[in-house]
Wavefront OBJ file of the C-alpha trace (Angstrom):
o trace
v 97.419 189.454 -8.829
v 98.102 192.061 -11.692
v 99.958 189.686 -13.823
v 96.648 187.042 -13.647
v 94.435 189.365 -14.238
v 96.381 190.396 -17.179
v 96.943 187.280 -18.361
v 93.158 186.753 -17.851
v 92.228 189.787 -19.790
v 94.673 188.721 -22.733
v 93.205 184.923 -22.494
v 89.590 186.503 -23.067
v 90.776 188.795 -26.003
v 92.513 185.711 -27.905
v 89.504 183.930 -27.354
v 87.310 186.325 -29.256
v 89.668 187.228 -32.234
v 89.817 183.244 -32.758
v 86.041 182.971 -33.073
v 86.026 185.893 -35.330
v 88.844 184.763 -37.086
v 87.799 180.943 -37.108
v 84.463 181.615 -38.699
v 85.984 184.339 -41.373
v 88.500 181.094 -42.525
v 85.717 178.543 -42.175
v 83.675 181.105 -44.514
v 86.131 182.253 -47.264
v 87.038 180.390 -49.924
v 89.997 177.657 -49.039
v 93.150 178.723 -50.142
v 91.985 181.859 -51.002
v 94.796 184.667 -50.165
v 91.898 186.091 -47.267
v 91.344 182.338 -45.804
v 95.223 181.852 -45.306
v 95.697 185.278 -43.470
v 92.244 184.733 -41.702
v 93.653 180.991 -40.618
v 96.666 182.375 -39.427
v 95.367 184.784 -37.509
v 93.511 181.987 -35.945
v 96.115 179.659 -35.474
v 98.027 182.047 -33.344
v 95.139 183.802 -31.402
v 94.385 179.463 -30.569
v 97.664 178.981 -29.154
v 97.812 182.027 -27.080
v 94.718 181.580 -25.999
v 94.972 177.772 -24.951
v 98.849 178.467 -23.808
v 96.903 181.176 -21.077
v 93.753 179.314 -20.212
v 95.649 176.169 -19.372
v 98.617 177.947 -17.173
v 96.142 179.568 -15.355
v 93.956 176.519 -14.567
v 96.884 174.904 -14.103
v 97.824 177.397 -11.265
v 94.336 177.553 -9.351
v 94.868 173.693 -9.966
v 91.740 172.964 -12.364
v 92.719 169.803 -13.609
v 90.004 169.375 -16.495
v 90.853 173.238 -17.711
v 94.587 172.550 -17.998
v 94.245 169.035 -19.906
v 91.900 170.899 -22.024
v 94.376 173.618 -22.700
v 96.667 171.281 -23.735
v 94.790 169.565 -25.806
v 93.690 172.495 -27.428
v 97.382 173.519 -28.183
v 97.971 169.965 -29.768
v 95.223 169.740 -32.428
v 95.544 173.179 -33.252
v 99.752 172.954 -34.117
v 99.484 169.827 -35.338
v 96.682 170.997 -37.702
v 98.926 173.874 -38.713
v 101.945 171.794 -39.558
v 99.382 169.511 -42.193
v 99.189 172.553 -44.292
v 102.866 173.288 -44.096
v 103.662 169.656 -44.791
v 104.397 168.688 -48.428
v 102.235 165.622 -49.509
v 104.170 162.345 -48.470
v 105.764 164.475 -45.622
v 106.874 164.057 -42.502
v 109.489 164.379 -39.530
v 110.247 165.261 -35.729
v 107.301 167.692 -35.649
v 104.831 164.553 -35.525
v 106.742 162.304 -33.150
v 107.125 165.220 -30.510
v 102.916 165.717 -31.051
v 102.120 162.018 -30.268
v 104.422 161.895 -27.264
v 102.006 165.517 -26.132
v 99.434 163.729 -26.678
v 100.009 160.591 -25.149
v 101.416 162.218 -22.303
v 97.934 163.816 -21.896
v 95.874 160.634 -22.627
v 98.173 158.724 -19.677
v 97.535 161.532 -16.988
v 93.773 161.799 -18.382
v 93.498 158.106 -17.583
v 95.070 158.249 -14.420
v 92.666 160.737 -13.097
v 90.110 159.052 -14.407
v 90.800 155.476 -12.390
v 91.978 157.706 -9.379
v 88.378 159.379 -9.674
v 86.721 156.049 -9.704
v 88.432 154.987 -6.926
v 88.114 157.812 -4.831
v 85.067 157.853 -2.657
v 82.996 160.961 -4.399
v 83.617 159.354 -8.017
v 85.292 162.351 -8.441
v 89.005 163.933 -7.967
v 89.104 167.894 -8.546
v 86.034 168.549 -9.397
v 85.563 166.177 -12.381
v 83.832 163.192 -12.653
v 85.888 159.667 -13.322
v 84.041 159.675 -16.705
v 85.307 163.222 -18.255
v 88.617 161.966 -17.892
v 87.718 159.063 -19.392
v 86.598 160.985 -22.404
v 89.306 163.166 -22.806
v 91.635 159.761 -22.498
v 89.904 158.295 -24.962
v 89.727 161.712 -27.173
v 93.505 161.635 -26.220
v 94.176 157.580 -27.431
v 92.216 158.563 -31.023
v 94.480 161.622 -31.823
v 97.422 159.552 -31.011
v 96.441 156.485 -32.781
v 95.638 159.129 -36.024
v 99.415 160.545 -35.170
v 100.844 156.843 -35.404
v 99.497 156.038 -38.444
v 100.587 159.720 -40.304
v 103.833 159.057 -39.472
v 103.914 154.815 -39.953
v 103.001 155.847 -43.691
v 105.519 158.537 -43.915
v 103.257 161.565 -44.277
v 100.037 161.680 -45.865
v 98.956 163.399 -49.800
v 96.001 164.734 -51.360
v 92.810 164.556 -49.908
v 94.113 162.970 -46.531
v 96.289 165.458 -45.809
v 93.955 168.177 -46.240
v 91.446 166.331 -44.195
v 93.767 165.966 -41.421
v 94.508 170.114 -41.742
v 90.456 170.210 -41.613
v 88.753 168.558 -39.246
v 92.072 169.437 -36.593
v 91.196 172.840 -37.100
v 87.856 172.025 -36.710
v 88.121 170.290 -33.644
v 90.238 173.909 -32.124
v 87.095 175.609 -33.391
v 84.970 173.890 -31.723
v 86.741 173.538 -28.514
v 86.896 177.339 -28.627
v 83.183 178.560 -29.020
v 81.853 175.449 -26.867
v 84.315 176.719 -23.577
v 82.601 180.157 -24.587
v 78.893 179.539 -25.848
v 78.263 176.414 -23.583
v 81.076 176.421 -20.770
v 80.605 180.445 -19.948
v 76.981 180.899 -20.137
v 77.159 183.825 -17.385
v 78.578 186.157 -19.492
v 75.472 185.952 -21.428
v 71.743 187.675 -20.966
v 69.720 185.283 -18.625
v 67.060 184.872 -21.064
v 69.437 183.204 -23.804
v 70.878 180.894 -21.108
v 69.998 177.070 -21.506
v 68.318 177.861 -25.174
v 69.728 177.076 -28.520
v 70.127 180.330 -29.255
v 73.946 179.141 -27.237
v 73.928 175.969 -29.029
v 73.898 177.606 -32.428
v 77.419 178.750 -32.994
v 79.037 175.008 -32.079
v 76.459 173.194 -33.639
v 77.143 175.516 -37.124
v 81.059 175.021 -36.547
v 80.277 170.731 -36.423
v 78.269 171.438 -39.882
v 80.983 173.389 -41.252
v 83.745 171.202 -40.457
v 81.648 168.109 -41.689
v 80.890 170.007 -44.976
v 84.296 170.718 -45.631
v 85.249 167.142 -44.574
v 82.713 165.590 -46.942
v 83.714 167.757 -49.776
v 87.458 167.293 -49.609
v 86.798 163.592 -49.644
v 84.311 164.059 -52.557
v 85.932 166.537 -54.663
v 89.859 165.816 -54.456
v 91.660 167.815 -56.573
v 88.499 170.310 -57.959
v 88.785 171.566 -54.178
v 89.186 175.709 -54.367
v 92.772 175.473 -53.215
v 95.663 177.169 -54.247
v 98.904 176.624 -52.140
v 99.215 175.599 -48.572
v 96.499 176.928 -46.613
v 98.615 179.236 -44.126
v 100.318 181.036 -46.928
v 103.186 178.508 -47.272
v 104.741 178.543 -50.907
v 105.012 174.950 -51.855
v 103.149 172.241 -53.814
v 99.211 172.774 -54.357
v 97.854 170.506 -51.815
v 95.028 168.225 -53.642
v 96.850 168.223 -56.919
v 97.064 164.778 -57.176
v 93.323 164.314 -57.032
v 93.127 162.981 -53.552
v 95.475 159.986 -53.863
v 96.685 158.314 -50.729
l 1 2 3 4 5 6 7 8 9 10 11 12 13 14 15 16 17 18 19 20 21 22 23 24 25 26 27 28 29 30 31 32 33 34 35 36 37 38 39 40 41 42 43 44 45 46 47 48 49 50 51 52 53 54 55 56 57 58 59 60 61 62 63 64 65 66 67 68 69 70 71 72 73 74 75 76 77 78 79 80 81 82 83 84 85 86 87 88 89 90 91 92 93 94 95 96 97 98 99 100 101 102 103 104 105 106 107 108 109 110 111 112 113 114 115 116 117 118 119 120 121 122 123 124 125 126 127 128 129 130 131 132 133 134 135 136 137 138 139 140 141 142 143 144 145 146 147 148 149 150 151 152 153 154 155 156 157 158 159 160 161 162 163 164 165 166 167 168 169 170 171 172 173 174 175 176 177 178 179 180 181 182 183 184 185 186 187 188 189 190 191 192 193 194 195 196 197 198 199 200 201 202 203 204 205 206 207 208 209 210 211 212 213 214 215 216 217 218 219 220 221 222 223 224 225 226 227 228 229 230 231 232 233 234 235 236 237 238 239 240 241 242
């Protein structure tokens, strides 16, 4: 009981220094020596915190929790390893994510149809169609895996996009399980207002504005090295080329 409750207590407390964290890198300027200590931070505050939450769902069982700990893990390592990546780059690292990831699409889809079939349209507590979602979240981040490592790595623009909107995706994962999943921990008068809403609705802008400039902008992008502090190639200095 003392070990999940500290495990608990250390869950919560990675949770917060990733939002903090998160927003700091989503603010500063990419590439920018405080955005790749910020993202790191991040990065590793995301994995402990995902790592946690899904053993201890696991454990209760809370089927939806754990998948979405490990999904959580996924785009948040794999998003990592697109910054460390040299353009045209790519290896074991990716091959090991899109068996993960399949692996949680196939048990996401098996719930699912067992869900259907069952006589509450449910199994654990979730309905047939959130596991249906999260396979079909699951079958997208695969099918994005397939083709990164089909064409041998990806350069430019792409790659940085992929390093984006991954992180992005952890982001948003992270405040909506807070801001939208947790609403007890807030002040009854904020809960079911926008005033929740706000923070994941200003991560999806972020993340789209960054996406949409990357795309636009190619190689005038603010970035200097790898984004988490890595000491290889620039990473859009080939103007976006794919």
């Amino acid at each position: 009981m003392a070990i999940t409750s500290a495990l608990t207590y250390l869950h919560v407390v990675a949770g917060g220094v990733a939002l903090l964290s998160g927003a700091a890198a989503m603010s500063l300027r990419k590439g920018s020596r405080p955005h790749r200590r910020a993202g790191s931070v991040f990065f590793v505050s995301m994995l402990v915190m995902a790592s946690l939450g899904g053993y201890l769902a696991f454990r209760k069982p809370d089927v939806g929790t754990t998948m979405a700990g490990l999904l959580t893990v996924y785009v948040v390592a794999t998003a990592w390893m697109a910054a460390q990546r040299r353009d045209g780059e790519s290896g074991r690292f990716e091959v090991l994510a899109l068996l993960w990831i399949a692996g949680v699409g196939l048990l996401a889809l098996s719930s699912g149809l067992a869900a259907a079939a069952s006589g509450t349209g449910a199994k654990h507590g979730y309905s047939a169609t959130f596991y249906y979602v999260v396979a079909g979240v699951a079958a997208f981040l695969a099918a994005s895996d397939l083709r990164f490592i089909l064409r041998g790595g990806l350069s430019g623009a792409a790659r940085l996009a992929r390093h984006l909107w991954r992180m992005g995706f952890g982001f948003f994962i992270a405040a909506g399980s807070l801001f939208l999943g947790q609403p007890q921990v807030f002040p009854e008068a904020l809960r079911g207002t926008l005033v929740l809403a706000a923070p994941v609705i200003l991560v999806i802008g972020a993340t789209l504005y960054w996406l949409v400039r990357v795309n636009l902008t190619g190689r005038r992008l603010p970035w200097r090295g790898r984004p988490l502090g890595a000491t290889a190639a620039v990473a859009g200095r080939d103007g976006g080329r794919r």
